[in-house]
Backbone bond lengths (Angstrom), bond angles and torsions (degrees), N, CA, C in turn:
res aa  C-N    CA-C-N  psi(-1)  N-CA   C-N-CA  omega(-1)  CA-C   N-CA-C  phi
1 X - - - 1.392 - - 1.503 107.90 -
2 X 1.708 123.00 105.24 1.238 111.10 173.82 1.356 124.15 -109.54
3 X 1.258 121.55 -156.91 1.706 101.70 158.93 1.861 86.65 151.25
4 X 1.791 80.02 120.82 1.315 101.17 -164.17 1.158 105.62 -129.96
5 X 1.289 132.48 -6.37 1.735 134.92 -161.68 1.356 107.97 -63.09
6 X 1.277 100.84 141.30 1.577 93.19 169.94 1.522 102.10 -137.84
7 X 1.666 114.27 104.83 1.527 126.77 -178.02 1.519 91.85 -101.71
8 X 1.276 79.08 145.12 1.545 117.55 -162.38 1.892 91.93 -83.83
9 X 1.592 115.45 176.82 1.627 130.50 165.65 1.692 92.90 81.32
10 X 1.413 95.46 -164.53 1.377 87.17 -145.88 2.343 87.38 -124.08
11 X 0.949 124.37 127.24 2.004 102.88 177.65 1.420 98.66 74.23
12 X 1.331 126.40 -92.57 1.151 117.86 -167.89 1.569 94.84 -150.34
13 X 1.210 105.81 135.00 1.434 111.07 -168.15 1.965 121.08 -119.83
14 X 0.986 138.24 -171.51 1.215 110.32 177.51 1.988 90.27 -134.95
15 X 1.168 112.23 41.35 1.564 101.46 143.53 1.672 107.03 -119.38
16 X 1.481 83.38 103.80 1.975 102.90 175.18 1.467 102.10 -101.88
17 X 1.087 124.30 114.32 1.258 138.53 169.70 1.516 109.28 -42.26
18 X 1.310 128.87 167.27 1.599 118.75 -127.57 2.340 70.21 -137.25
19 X 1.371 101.26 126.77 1.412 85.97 166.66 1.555 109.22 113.63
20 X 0.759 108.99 2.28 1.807 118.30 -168.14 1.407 117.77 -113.08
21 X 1.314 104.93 80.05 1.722 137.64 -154.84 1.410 83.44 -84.28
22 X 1.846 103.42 160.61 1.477 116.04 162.26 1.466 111.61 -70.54
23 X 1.287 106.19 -25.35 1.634 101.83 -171.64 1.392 92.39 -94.34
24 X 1.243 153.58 -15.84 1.670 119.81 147.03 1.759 114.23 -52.69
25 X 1.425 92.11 -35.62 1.682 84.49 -174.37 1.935 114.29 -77.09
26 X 1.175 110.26 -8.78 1.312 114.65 164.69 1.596 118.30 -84.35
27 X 1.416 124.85 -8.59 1.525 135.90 -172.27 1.926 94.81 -113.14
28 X 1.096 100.69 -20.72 1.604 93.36 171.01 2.171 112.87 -85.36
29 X 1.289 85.04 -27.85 1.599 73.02 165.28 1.324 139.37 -92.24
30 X 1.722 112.22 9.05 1.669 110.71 163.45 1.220 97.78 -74.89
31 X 1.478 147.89 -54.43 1.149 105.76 -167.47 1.928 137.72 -70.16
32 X 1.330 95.09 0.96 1.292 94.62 -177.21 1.621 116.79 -95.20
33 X 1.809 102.15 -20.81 1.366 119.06 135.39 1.619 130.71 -21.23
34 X 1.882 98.06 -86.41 1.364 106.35 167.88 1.411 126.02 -40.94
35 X 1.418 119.44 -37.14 1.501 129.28 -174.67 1.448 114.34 -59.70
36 X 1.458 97.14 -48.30 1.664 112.32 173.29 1.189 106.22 -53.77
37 X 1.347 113.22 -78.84 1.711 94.98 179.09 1.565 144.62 -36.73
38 X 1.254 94.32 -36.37 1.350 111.17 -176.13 1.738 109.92 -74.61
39 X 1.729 114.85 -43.72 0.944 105.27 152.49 1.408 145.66 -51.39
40 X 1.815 89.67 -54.44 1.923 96.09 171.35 1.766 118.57 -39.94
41 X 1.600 110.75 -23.74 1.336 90.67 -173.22 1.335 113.55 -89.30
42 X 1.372 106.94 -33.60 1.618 115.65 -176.54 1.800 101.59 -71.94
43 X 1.395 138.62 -11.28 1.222 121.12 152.00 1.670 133.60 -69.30
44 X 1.953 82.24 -30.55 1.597 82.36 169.28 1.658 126.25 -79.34
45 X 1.378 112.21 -7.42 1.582 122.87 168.49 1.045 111.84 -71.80
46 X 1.538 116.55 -57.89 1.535 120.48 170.94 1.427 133.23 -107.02
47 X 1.289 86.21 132.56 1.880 97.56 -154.89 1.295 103.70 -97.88
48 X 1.958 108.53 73.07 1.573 113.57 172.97 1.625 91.97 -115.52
49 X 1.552 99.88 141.25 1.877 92.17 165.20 1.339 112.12 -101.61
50 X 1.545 117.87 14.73 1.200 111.45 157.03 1.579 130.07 -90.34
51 X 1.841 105.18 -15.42 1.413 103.38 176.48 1.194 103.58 -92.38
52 X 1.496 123.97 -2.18 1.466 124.24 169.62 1.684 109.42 -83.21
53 X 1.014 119.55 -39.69 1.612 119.35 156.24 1.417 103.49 -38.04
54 X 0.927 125.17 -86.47 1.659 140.22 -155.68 1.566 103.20 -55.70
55 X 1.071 121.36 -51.16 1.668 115.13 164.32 1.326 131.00 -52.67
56 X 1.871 105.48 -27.13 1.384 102.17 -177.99 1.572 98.21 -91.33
57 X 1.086 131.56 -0.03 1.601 135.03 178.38 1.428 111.10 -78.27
58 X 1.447 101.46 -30.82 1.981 119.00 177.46 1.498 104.42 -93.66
59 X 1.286 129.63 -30.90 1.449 112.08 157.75 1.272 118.90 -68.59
60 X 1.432 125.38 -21.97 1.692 125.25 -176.49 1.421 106.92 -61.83
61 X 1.417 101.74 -52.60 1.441 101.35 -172.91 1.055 138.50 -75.11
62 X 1.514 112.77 -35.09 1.852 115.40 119.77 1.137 131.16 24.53
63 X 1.515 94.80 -83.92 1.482 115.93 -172.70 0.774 120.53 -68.45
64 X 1.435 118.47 -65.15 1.512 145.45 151.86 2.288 101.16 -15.87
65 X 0.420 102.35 -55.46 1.912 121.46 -170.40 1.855 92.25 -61.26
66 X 1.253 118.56 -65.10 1.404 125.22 -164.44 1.700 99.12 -96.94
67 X 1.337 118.72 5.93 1.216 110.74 149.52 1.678 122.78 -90.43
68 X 1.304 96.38 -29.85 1.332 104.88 176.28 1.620 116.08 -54.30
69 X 1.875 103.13 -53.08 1.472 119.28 165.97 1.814 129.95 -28.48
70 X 1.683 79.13 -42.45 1.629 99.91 -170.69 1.715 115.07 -90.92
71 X 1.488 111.27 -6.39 1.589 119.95 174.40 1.639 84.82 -101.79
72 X 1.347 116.61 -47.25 2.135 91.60 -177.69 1.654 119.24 -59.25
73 X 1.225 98.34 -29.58 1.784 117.68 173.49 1.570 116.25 -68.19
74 X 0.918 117.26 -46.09 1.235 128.36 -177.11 1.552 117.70 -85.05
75 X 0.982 107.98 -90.21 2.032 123.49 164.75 1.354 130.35 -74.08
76 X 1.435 92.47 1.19 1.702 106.39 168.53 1.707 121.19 40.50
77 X 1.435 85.45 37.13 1.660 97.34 159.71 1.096 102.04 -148.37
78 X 2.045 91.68 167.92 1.393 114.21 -156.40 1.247 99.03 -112.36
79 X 1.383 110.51 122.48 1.513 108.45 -169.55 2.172 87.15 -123.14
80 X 1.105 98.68 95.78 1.564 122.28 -165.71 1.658 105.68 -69.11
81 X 1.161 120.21 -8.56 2.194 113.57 169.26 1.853 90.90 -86.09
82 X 1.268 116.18 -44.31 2.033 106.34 -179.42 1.667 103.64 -49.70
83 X 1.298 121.79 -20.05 1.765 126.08 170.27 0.937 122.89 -74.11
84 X 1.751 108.38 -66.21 1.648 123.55 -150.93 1.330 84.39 -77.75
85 X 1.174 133.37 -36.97 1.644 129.04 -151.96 1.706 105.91 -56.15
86 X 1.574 110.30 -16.93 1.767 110.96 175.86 1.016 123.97 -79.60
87 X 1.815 122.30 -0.76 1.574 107.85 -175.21 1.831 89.06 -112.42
88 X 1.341 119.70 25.86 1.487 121.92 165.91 1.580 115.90 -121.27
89 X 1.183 102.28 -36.19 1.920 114.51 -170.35 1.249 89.80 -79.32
90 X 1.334 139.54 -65.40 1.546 146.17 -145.82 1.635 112.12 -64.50
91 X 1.384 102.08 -58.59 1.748 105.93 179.05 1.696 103.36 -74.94
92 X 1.356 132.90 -34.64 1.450 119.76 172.51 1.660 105.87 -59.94
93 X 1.027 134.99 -36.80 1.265 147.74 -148.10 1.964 100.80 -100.39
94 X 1.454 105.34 -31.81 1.472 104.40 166.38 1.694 104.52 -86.10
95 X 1.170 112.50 -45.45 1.475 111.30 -173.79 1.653 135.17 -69.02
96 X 2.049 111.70 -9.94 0.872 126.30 123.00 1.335 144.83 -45.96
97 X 1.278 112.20 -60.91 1.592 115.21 169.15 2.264 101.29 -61.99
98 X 0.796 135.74 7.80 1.359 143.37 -172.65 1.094 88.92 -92.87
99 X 1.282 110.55 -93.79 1.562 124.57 170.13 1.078 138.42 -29.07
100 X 1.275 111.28 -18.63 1.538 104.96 175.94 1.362 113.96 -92.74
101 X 1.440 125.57 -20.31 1.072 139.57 130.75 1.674 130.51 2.39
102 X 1.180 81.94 -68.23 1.844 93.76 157.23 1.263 123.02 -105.38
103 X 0.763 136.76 25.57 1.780 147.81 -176.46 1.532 93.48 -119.59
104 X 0.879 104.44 -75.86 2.053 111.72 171.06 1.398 101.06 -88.06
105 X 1.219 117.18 75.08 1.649 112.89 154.03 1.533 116.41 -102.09
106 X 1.571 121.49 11.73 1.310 134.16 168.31 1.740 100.49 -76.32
107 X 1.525 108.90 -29.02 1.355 90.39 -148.59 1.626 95.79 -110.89
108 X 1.120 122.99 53.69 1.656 121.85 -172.76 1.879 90.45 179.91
109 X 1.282 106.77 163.36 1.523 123.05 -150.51 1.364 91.38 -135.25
110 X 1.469 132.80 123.23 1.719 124.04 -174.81 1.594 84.95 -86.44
111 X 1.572 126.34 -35.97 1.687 121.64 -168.25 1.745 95.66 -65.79
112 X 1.104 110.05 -51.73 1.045 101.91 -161.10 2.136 127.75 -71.13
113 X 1.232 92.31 -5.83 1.447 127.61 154.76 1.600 135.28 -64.75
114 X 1.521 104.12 -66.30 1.016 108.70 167.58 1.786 112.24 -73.03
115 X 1.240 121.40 -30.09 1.278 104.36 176.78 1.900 119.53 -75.02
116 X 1.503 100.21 7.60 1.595 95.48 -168.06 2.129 75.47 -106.46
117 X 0.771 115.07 -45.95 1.809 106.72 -170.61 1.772 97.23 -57.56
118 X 1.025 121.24 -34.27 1.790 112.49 -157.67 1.242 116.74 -120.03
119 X 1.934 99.47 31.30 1.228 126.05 176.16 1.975 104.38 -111.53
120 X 1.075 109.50 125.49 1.736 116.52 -172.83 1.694 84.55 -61.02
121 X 1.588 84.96 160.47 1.414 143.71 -81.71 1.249 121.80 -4.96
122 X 1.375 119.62 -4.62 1.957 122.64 -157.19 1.475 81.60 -64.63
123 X 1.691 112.85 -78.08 1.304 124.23 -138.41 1.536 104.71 -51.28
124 X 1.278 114.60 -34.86 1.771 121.51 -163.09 2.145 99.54 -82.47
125 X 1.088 111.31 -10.18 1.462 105.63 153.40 1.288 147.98 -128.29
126 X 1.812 78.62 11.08 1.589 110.15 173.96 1.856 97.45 -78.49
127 X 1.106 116.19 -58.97 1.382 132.06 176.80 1.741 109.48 -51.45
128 X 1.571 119.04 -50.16 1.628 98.92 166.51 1.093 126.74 -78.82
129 X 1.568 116.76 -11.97 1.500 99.07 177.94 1.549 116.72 -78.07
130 X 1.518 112.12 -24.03 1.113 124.15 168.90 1.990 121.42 -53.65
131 X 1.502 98.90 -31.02 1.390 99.34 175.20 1.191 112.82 -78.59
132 X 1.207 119.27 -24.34 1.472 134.14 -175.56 1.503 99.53 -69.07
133 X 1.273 131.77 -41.58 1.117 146.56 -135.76 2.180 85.75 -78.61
134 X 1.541 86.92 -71.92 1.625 116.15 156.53 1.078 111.35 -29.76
135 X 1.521 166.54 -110.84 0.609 131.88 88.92 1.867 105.94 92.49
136 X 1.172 139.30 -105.88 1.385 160.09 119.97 1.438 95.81 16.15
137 X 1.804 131.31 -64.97 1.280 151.39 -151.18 1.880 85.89 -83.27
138 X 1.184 110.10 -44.63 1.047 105.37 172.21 1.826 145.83 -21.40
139 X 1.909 63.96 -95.46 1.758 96.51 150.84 1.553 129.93 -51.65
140 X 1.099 125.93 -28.41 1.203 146.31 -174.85 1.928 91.32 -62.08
141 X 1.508 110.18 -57.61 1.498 117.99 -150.96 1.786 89.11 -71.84
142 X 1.517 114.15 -49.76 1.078 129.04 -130.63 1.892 103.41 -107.15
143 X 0.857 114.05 -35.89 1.547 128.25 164.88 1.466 120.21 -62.00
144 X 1.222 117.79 140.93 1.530 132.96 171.29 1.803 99.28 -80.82
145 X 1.160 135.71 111.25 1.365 133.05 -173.57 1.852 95.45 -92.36
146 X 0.849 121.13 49.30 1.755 121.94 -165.48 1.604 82.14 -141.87
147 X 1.585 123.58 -49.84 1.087 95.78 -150.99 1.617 100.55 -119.70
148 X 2.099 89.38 148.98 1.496 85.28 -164.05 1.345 130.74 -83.91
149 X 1.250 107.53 20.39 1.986 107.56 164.38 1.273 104.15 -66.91
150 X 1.181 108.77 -52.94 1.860 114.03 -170.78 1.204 122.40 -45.34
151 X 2.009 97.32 -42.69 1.142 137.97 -153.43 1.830 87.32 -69.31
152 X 1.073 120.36 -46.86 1.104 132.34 -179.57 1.599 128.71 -65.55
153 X 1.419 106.43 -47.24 1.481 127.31 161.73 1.863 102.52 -51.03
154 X 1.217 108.62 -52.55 1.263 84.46 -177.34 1.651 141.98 -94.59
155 X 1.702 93.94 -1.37 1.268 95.71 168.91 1.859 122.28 -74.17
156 X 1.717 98.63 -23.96 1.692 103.50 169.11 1.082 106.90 -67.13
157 X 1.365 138.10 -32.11 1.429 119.05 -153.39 1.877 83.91 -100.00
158 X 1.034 121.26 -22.80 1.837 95.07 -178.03 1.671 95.02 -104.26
159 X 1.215 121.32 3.69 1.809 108.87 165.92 1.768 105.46 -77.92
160 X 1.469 107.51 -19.18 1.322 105.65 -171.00 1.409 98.88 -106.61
161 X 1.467 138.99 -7.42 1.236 130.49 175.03 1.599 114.34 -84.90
162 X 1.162 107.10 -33.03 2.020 119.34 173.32 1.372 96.44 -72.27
163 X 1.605 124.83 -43.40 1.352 98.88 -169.28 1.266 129.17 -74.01
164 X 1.896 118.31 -11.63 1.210 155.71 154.18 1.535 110.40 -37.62
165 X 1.891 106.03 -55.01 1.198 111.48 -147.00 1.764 94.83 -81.20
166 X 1.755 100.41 -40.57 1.570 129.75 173.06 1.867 89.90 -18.60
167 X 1.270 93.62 -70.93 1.685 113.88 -131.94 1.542 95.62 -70.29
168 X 1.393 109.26 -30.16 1.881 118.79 -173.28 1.394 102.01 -67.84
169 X 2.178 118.44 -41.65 1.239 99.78 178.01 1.733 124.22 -69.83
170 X 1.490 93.65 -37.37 2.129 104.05 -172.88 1.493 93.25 -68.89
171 X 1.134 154.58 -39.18 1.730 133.07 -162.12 1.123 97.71 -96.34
């Protein structure tokens, strides 16, 4: 789940980037899809309500992100807090689920972890979604987030990196 745009004006502005179809905005929500799942299970393994906080802070923004997609797609304005709101929701929302980590480290097993990731099939899509992930960090530096080829490039490569990451946690 990334989200890097930076639209210009002030609430809602009228430079809407040229290219920003419903069906990008329908390919931007598997990964926030995949995430859910992948999260939902690892909350139901571990019984912290703080890494359950922090996940639902990374689905908000998510949402929040491909809702934004779906008001430039739709009503063709840029209503710029459904954007910015990802470089605040996302890292609180990863850095919770971090933390709880060590706050509840009674209630999760590092053996019993690493032996479920570096067990086949996990490890072999634990490892691409992770490149994907890379990858993402990439694009982030190197991509125009305005324009929608990119816009496009990067929703495949992180629809296919969650579904990677999805599949490493459920098998």
């Amino acid at each position: 789940m990334a989200g890097r745009m930076s639209p210009r004006g002030e609430g809602q502005g009228d430079s809407v980037p040229e290219g920003f179809t419903l069906s990008m905005t329908l390919m931007d929500c598997l990964p926030v899809a995949f995430f859910c799942v992948g999260a939902g299970v690892l909350a139901t393994r571990f019984d912290s309500m703080l890494f359950r906080v922090g996940v639902a802070l990374v689905v908000l923004a998510g949402v929040l992100k491909v809702s934004w997609k779906l008001v430039l797609a739709l009503a063709r304005r840029d209503v710029r807090f459904l954007n910015r709101q990802m470089c605040y929701l996302m890292p609180t929302g990863f850095a919770l689920a971090l933390v709880s980590l060590v706050v509840d480290r009674a209630k999760w097993s590092p053996a019993a972890v690493l032996a479920h990731v570096t067990a086949m099939p996990s490890l072999l899509f634990l490892i691409a979604g992770l490149a994907g992930m890379f990858l993402m960090g990439w694009f982030a530096r190197h991509l125009d987030g305005r324009d929608a080829k990119a816009n496009w490039r990067e929703q495949a490569v992180n629809g296919i990196s969650q579904l990677c990451i999805m599949l490493a946690i459920v098998l």
